[in-house]
py3Dmol code that shows the C-alpha trace and the ligand (Angstrom):
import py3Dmol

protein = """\
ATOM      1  CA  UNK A   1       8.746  32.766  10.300  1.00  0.00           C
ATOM      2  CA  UNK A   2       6.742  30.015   8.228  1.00  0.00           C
ATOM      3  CA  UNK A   3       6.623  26.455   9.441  1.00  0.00           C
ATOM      4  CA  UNK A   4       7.149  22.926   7.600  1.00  0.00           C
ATOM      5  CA  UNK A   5       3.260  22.461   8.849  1.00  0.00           C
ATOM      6  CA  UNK A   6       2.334  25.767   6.474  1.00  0.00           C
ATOM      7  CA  UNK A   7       4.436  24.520   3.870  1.00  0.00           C
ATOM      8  CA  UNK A   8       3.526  20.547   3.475  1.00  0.00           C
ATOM      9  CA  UNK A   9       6.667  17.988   2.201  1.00  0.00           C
ATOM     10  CA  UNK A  10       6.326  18.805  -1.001  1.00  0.00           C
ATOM     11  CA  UNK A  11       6.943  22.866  -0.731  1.00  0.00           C
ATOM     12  CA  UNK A  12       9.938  22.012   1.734  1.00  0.00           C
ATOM     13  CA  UNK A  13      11.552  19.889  -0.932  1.00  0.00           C
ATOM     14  CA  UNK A  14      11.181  22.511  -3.936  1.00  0.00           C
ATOM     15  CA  UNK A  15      12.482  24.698  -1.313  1.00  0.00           C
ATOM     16  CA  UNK A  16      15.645  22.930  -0.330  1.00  0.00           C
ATOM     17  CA  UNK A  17      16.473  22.105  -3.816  1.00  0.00           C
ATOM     18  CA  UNK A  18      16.162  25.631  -4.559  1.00  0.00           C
ATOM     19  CA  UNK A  19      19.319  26.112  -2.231  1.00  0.00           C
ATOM     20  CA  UNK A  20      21.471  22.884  -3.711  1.00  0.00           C
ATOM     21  CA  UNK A  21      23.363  23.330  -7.104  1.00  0.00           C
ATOM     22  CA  UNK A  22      20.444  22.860  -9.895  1.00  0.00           C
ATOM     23  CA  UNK A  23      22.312  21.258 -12.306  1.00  0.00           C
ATOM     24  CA  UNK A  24      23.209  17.985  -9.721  1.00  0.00           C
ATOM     25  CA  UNK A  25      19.587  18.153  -9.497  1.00  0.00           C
ATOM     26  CA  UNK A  26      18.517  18.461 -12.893  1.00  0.00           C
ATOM     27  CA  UNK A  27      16.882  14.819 -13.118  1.00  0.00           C
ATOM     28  CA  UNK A  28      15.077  15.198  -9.447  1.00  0.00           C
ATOM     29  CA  UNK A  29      11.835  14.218  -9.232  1.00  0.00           C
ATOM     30  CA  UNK A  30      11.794  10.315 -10.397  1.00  0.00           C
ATOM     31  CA  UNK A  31      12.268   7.431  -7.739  1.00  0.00           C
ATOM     32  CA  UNK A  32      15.935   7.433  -7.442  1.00  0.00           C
ATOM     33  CA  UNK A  33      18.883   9.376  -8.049  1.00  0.00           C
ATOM     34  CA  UNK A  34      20.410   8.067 -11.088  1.00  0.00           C
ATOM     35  CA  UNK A  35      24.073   8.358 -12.058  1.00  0.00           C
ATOM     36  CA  UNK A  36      25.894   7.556 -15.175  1.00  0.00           C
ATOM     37  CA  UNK A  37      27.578   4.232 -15.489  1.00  0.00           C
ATOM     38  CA  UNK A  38      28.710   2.863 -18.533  1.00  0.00           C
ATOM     39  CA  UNK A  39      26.372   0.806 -20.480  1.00  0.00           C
ATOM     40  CA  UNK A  40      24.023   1.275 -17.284  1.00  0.00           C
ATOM     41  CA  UNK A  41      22.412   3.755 -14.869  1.00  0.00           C
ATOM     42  CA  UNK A  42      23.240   3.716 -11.168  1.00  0.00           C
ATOM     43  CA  UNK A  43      19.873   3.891  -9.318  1.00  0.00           C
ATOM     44  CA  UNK A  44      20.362   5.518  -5.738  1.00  0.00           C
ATOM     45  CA  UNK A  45      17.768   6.552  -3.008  1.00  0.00           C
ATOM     46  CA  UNK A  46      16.803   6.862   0.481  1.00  0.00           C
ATOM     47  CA  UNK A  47      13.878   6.694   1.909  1.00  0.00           C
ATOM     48  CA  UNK A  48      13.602   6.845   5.850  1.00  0.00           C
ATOM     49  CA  UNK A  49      10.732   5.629   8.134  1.00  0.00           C
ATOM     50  CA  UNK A  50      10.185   6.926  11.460  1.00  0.00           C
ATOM     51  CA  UNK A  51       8.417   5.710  14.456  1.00  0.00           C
ATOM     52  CA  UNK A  52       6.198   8.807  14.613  1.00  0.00           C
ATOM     53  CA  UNK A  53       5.211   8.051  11.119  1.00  0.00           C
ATOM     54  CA  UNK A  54       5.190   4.758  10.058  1.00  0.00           C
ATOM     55  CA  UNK A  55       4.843   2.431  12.792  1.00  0.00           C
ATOM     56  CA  UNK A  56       1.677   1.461  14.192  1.00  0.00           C
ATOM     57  CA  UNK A  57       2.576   0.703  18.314  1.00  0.00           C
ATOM     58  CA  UNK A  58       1.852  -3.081  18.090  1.00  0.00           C
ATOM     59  CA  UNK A  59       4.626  -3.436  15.325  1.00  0.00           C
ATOM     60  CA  UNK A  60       7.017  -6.365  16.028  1.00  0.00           C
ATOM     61  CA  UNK A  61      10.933  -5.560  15.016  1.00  0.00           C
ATOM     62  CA  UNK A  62      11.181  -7.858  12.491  1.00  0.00           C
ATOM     63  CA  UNK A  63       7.929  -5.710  10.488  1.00  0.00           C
ATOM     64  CA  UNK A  64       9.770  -2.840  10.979  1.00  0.00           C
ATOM     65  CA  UNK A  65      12.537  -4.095   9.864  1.00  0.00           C
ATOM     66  CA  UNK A  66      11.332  -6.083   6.896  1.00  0.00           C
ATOM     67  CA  UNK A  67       9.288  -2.559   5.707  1.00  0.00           C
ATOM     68  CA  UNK A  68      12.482  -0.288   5.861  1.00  0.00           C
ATOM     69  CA  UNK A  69      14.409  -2.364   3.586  1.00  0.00           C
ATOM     70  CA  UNK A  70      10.781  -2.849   1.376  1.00  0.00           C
ATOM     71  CA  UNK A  71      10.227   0.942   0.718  1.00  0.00           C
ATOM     72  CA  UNK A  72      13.690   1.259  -0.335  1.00  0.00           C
ATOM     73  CA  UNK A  73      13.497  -1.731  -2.394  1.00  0.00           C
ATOM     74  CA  UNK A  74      10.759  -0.484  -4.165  1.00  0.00           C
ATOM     75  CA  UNK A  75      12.079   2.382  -5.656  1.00  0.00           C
ATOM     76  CA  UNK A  76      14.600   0.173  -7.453  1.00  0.00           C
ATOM     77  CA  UNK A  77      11.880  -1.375  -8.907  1.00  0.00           C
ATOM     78  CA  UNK A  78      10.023   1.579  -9.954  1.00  0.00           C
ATOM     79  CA  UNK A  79      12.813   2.340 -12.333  1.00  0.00           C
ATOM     80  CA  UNK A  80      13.057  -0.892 -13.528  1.00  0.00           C
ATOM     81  CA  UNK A  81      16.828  -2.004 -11.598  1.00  0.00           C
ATOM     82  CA  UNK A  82      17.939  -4.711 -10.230  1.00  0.00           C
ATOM     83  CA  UNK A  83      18.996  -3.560  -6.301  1.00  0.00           C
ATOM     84  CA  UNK A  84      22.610  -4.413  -5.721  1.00  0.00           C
ATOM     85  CA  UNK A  85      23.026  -3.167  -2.023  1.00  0.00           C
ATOM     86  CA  UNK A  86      21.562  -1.090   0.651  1.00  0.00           C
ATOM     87  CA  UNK A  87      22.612   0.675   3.668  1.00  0.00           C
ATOM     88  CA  UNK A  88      20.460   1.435   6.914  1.00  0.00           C
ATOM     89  CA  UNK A  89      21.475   4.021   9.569  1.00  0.00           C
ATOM     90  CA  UNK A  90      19.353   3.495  12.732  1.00  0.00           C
ATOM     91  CA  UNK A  91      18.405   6.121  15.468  1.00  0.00           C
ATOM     92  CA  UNK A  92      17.146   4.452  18.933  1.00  0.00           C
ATOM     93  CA  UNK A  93      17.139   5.324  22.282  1.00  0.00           C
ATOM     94  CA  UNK A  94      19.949   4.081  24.483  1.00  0.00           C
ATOM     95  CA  UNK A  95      17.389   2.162  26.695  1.00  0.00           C
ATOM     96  CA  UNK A  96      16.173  -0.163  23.820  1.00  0.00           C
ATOM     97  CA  UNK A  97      16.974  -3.797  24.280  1.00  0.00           C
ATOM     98  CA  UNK A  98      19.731  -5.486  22.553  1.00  0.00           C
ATOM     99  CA  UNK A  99      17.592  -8.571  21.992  1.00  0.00           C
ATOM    100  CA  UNK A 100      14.914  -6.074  20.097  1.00  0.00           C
ATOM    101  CA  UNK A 101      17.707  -4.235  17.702  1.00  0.00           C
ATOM    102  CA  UNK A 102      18.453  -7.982  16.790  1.00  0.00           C
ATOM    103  CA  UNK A 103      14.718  -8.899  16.401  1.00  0.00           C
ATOM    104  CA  UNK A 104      14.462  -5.786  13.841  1.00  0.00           C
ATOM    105  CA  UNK A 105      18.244  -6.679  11.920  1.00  0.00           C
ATOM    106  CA  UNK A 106      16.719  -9.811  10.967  1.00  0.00           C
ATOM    107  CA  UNK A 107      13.572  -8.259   9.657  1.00  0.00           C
ATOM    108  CA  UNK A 108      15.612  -5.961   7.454  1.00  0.00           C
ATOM    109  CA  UNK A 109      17.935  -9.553   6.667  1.00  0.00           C
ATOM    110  CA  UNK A 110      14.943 -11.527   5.800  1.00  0.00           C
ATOM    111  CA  UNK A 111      13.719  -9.384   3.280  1.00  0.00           C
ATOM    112  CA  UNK A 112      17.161  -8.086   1.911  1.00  0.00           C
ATOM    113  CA  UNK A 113      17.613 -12.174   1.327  1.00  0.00           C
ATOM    114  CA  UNK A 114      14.281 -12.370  -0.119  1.00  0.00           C
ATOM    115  CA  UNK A 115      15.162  -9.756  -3.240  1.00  0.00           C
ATOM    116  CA  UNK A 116      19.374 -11.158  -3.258  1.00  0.00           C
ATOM    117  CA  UNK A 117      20.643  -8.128  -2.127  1.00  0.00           C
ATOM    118  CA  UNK A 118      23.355  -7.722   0.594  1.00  0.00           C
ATOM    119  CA  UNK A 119      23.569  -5.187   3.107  1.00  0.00           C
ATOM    120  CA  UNK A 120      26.577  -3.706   2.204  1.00  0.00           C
ATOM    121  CA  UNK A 121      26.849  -0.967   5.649  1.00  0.00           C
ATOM    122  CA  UNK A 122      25.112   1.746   7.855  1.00  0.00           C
ATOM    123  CA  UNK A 123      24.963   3.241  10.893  1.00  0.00           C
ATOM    124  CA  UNK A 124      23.784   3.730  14.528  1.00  0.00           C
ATOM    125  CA  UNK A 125      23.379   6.396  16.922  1.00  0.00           C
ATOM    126  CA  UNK A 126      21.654   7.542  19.928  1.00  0.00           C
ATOM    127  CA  UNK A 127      17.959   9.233  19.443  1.00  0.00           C
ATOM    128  CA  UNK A 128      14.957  10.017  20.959  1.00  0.00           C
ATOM    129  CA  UNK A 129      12.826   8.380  19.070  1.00  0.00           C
ATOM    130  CA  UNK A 130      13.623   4.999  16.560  1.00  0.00           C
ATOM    131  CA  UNK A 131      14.437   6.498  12.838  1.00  0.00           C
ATOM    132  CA  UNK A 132      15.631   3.888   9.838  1.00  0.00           C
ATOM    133  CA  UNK A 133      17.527   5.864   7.023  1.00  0.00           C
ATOM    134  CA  UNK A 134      17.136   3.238   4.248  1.00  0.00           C
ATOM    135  CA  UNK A 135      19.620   3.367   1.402  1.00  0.00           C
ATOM    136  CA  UNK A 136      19.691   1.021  -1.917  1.00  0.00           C
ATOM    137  CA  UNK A 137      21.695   1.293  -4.730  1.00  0.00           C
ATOM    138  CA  UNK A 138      20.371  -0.350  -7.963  1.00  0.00           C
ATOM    139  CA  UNK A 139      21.565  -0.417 -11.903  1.00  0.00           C
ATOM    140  CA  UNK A 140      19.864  -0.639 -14.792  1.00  0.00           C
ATOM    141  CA  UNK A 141      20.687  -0.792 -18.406  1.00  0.00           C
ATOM    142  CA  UNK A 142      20.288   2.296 -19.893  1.00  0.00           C
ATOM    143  CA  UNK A 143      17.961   1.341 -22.578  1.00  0.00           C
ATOM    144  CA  UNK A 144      15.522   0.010 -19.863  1.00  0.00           C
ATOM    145  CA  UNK A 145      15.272   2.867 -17.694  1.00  0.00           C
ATOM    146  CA  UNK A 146      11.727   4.103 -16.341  1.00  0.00           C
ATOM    147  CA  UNK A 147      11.104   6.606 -15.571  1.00  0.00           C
ATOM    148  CA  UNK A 148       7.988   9.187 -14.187  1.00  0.00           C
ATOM    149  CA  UNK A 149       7.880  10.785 -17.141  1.00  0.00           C
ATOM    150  CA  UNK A 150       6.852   9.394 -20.697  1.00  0.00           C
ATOM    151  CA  UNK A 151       3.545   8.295 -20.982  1.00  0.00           C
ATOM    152  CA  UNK A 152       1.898   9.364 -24.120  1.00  0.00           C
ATOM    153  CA  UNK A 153      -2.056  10.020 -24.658  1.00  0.00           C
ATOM    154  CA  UNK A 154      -3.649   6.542 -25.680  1.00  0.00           C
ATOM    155  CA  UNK A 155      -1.466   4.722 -23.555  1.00  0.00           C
ATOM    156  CA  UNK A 156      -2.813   1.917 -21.178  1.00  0.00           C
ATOM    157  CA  UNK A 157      -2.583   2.873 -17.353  1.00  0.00           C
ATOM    158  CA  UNK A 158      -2.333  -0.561 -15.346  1.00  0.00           C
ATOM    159  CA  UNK A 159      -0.987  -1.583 -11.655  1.00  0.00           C
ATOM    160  CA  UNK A 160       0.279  -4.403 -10.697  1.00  0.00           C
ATOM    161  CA  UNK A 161      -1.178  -6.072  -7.666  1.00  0.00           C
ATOM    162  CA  UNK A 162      -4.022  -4.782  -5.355  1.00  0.00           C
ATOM    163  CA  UNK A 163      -4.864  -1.792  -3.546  1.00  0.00           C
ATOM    164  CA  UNK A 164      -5.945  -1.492   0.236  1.00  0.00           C
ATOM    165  CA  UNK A 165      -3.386  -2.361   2.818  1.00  0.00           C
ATOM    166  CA  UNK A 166      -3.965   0.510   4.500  1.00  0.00           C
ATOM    167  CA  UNK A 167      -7.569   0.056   4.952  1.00  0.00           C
ATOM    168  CA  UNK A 168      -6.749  -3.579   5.656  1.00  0.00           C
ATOM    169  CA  UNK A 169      -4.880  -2.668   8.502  1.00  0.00           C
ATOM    170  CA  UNK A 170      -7.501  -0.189   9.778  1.00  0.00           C
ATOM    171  CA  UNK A 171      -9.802  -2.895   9.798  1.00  0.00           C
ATOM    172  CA  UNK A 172      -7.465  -5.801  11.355  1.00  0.00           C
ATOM    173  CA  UNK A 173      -4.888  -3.733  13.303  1.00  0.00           C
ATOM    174  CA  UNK A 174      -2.313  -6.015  12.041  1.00  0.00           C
ATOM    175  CA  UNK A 175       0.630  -3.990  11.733  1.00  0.00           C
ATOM    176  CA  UNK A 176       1.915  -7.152   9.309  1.00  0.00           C
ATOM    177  CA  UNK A 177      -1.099  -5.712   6.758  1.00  0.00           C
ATOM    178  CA  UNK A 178       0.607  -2.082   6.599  1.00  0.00           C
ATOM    179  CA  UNK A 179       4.286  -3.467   7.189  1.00  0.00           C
ATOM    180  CA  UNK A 180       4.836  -6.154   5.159  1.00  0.00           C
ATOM    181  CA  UNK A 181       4.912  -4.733   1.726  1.00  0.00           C
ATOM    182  CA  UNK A 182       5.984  -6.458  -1.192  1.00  0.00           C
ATOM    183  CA  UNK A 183       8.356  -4.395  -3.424  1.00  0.00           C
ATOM    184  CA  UNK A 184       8.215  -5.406  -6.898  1.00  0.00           C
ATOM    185  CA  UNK A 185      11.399  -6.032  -7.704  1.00  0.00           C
ATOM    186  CA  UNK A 186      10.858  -8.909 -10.147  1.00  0.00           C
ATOM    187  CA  UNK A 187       8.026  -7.227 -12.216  1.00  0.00           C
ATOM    188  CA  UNK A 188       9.714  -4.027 -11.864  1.00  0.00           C
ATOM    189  CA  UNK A 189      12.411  -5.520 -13.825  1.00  0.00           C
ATOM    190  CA  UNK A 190      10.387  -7.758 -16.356  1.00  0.00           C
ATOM    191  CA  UNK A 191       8.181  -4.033 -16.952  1.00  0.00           C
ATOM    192  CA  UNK A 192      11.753  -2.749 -18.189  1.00  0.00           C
ATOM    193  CA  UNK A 193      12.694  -5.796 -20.327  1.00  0.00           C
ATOM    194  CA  UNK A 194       9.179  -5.569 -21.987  1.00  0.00           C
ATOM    195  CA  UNK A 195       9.971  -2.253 -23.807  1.00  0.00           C
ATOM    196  CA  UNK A 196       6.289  -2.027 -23.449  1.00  0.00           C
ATOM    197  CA  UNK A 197       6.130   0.259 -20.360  1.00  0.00           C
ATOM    198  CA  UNK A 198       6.674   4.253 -21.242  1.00  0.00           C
ATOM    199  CA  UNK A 199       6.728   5.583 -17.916  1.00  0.00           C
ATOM    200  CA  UNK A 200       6.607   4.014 -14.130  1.00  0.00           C
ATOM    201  CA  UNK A 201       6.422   5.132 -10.284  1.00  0.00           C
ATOM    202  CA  UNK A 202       5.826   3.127  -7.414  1.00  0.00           C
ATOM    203  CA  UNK A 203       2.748   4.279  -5.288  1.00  0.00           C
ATOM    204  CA  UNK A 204       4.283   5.091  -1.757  1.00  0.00           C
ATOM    205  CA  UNK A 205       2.150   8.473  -1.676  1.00  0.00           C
ATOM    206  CA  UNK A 206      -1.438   6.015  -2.831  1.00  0.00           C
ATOM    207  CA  UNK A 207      -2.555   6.170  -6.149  1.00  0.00           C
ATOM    208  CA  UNK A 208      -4.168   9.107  -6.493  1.00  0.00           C
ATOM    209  CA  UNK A 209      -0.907  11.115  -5.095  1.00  0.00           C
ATOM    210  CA  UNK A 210       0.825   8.598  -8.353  1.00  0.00           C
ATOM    211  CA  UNK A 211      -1.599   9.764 -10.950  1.00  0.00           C
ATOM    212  CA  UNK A 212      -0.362  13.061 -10.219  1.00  0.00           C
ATOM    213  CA  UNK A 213       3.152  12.785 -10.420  1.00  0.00           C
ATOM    214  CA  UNK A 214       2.756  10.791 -13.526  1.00  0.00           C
ATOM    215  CA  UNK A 215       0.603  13.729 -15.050  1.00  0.00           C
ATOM    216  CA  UNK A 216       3.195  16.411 -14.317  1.00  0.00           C
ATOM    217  CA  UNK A 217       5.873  14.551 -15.366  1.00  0.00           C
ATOM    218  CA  UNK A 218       4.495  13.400 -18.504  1.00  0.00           C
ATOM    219  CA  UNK A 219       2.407  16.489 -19.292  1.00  0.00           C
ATOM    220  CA  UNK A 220      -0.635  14.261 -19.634  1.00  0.00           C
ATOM    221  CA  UNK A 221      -4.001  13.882 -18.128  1.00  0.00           C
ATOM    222  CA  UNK A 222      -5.607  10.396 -17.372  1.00  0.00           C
ATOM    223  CA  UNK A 223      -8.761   8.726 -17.257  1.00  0.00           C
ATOM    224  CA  UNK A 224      -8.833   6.157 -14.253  1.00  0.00           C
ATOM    225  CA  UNK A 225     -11.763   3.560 -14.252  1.00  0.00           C
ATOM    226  CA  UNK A 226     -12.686   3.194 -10.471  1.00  0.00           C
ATOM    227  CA  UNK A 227     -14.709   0.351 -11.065  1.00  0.00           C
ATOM    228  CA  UNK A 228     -11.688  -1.615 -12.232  1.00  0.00           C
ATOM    229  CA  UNK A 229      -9.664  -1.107  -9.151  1.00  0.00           C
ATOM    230  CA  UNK A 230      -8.098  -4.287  -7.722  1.00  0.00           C
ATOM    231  CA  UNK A 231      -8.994  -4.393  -4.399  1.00  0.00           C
ATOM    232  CA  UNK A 232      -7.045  -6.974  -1.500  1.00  0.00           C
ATOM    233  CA  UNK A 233      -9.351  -9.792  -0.231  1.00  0.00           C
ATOM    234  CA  UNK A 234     -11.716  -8.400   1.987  1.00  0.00           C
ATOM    235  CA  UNK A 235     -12.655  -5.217   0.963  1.00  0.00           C
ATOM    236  CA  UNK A 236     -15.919  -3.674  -0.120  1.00  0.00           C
ATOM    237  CA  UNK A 237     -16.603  -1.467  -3.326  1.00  0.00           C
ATOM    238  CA  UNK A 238     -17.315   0.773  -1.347  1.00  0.00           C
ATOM    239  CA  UNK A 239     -13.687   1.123   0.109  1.00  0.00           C
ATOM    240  CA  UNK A 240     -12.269   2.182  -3.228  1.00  0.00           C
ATOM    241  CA  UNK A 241     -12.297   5.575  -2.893  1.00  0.00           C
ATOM    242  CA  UNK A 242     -10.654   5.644  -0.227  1.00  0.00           C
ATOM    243  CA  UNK A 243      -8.315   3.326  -1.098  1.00  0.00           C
ATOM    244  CA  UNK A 244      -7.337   5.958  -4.166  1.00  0.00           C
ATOM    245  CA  UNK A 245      -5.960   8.035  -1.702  1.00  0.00           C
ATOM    246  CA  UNK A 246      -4.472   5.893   1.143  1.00  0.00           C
ATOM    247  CA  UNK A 247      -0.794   5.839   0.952  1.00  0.00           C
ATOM    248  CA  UNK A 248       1.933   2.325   1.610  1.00  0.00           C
ATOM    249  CA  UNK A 249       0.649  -0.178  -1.349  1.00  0.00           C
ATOM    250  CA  UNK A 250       3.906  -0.229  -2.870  1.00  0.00           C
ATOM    251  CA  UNK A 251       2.734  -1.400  -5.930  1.00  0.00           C
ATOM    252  CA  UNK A 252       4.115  -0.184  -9.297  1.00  0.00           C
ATOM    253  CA  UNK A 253       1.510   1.782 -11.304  1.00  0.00           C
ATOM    254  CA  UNK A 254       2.643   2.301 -14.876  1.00  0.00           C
ATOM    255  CA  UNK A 255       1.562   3.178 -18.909  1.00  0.00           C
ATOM    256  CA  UNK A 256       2.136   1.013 -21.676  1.00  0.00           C
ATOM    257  CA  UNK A 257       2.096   1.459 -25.456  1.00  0.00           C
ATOM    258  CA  UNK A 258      -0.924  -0.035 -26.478  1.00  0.00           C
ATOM    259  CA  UNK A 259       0.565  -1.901 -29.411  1.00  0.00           C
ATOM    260  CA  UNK A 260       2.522  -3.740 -27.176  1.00  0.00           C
ATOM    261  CA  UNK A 261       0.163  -4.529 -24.320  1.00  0.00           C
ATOM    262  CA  UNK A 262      -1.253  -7.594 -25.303  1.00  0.00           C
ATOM    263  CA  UNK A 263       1.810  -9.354 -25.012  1.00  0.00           C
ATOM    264  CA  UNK A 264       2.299  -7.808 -21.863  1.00  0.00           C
ATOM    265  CA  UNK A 265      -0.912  -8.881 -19.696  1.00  0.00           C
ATOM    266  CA  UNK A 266      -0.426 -12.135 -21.191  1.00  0.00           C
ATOM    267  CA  UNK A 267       3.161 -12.676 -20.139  1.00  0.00           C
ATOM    268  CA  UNK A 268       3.426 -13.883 -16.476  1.00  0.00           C
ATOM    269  CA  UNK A 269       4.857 -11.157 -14.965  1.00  0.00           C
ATOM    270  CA  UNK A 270       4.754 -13.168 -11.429  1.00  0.00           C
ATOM    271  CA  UNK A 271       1.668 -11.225  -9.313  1.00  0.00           C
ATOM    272  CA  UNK A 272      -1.546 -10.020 -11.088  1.00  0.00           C
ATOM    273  CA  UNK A 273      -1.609  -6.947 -13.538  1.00  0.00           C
ATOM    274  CA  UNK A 274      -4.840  -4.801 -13.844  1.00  0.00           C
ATOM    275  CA  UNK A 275      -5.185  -2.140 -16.882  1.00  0.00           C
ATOM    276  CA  UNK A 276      -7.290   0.972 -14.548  1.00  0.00           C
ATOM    277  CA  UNK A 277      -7.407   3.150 -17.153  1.00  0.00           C
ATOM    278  CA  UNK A 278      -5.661   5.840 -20.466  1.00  0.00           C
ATOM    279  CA  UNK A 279      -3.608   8.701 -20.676  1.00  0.00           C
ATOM    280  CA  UNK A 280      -5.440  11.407 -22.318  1.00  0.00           C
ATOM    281  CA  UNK A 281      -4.154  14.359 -24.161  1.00  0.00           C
ATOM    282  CA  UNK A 282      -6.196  16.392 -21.854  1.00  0.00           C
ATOM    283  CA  UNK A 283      -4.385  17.349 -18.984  1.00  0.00           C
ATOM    284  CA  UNK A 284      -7.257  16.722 -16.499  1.00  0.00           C
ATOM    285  CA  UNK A 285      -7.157  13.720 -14.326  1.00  0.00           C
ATOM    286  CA  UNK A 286     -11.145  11.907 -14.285  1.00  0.00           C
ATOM    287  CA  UNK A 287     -12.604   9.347 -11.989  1.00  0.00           C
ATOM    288  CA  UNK A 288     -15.243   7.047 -14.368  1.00  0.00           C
ATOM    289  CA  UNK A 289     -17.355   5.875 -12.043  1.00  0.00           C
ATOM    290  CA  UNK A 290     -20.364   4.092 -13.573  1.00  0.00           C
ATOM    291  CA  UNK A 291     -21.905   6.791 -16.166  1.00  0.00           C
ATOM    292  CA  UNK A 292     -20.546   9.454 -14.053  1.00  0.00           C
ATOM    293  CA  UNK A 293     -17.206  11.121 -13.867  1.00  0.00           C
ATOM    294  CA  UNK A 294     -15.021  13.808 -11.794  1.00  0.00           C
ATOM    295  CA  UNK A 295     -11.830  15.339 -11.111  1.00  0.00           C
ATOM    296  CA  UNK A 296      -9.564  12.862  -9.024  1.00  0.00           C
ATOM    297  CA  UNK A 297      -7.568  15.128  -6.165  1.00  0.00           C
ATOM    298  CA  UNK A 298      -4.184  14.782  -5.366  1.00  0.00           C
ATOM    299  CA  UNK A 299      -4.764  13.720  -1.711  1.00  0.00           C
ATOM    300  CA  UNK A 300      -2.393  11.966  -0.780  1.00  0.00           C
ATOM    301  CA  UNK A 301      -0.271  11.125   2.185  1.00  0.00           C
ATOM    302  CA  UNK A 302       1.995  14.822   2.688  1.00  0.00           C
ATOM    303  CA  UNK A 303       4.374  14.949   5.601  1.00  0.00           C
ATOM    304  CA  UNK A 304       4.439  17.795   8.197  1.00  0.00           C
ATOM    305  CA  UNK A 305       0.755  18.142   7.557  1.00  0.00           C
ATOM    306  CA  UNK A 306      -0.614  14.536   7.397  1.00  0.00           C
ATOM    307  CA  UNK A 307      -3.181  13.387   4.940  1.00  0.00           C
ATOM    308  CA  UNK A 308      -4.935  16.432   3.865  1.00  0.00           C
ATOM    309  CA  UNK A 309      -8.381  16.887   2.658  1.00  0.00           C
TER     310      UNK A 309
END
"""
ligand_1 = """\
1
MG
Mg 8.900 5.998 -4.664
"""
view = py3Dmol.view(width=600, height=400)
view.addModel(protein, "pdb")
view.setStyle({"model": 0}, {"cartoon": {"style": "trace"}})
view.addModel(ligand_1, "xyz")
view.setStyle({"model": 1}, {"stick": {}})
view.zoomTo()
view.show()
């Protein structure tokens, strides 16, 4: 019999949604779940981190803690909501110290307070090996929504904020450079109220992973200028490539309708917005890299394989 390793995350998803009722499903494959609410969406997801996976061994609590609420945070924003409560239920082994489940409830606290969004519940239990189940719950009005899917050729391709922290951490081994994301709730929100933005994903997987989704969903190609990458303070040129690919920026990469992007880099949109390149009408996705240009891979971060090449 086959294993998840064979397989990779993104077979074993297909596969399990293959076995679930299709039509609950029907809209799967944007940030968050999204469920009907009036004059508004409900925006729903979970995202869990596990020790295993996401934690380098000199994390402190309160990182851990601050990035499980972040990631879940963040896929709020990449839909454009406003997060209105989330919900953790924690795995740990029965010989951790009461002192150090406090240290990593205030992590998840602080940055709950820091977007204005209660913890509204969870759960414990015993485990092997620490696991966070993140939860948030988000709305959005309907006209706002964004979605994956929707960019049309001639549209602007931009990010907002830099690229790197993974390779920042590599270089530091400061678990703070890797843990303490920023999810963009504000922007997220003023990207939605712009009616300028046609589609939006936040890039968890890195950006060339992003690219990707946005392709498929959209049924577009791109053109992505590496020389225009934003890279964090302390990085090289020549760490953009592999910056493409590393996954845990968190930042929102998005299209906009080029009529209306003007306004839109020139509103303050509260952290720095870079344009990195167009959606084309050919369904190819190019790295421009000084004259030259190739095909960008899709390789990013894939669970039950790793990273693959
Ligand atoms: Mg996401």
């Amino acid at each position: 019999m086959p294993k998840l390793s064979d397989a990779g995350e993104k077979a074993v998803i297909q596969h399990l949604i293959s076995l679930f009722d299709p039509k609950s499903l029907q809209d799967i494959g944007d940030d968050c779940a999204i469920l009907d609410s009036g004059d508004s969406f409900l925006l729903v997801t979970t995202d869990m981190i596990t020790r295993a996976t996401h934690m380098p061994e000199n994390a402190s609590p309160e990182d851990i803690g601050w990035y499980a609420a972040a990631v879940n945070l963040s896929d709020i924003a990449a839909m454009g909501g406003r997060p209105i409560g989330t919900l953790f239920a924690i795995g740990l082994p029965a010989d951790t110290e009461e002192e150090w489940l406090d240290r990593l409830a205030s992590g998840i606290h602080e940055c709950c307070s820091r977007y204005g969004v209660p913890v509204i519940g969870g759960d414990t239990k015993e485990n092997p090996s620490l696991t966070i189940s993140g939860t948030a719950v988000g709305r959005v009005p309907k006209s706002q929504i964004l979605r994956r899917s929707g960019a049309r050729p001639g549209d602007i391709l931009a990010m907002t904020g830099k690229l790197g922290r993974g390779i920042a951490w590599e270089l530091s081994g400061d678990a703070n450079a890797i843990l303490r994301v920023e999810p963009r709730v504000h922007e997220g929100q003023l990207l939605a109220e712009s009616g300028a933005v046609t589609s939006c994903i936040d890039m968890s997987d890195g950006l060339s992973a992003s690219v990707h989704h946005l392709s498929k969903a959209g049924n577009v190609g791109f053109s992505v200028e590496a020389d225009r990458l934003p890279l964090l303070d302390g990085l090289k040129a020549s760490d953009r490539e592999k910056a493409m690919h590393w996954g845990g920026d968190y930042e929102l990469l998005f299209t906009v309708n080029p009529k209306k992007a003007d306004s839109l880099f020139q509103s303050d949109l509260g952290c720095p917005v870079t344009g990195i390149g167009t959606v084309t009408e050919d369904k190819a996705i190019m790295l421009l890299k000084g004259d030259g240009k190739k095909h960008l891979p899709d390789r990013g971060y894939e669970h039950f394989r790793g990273a693959r090449s």
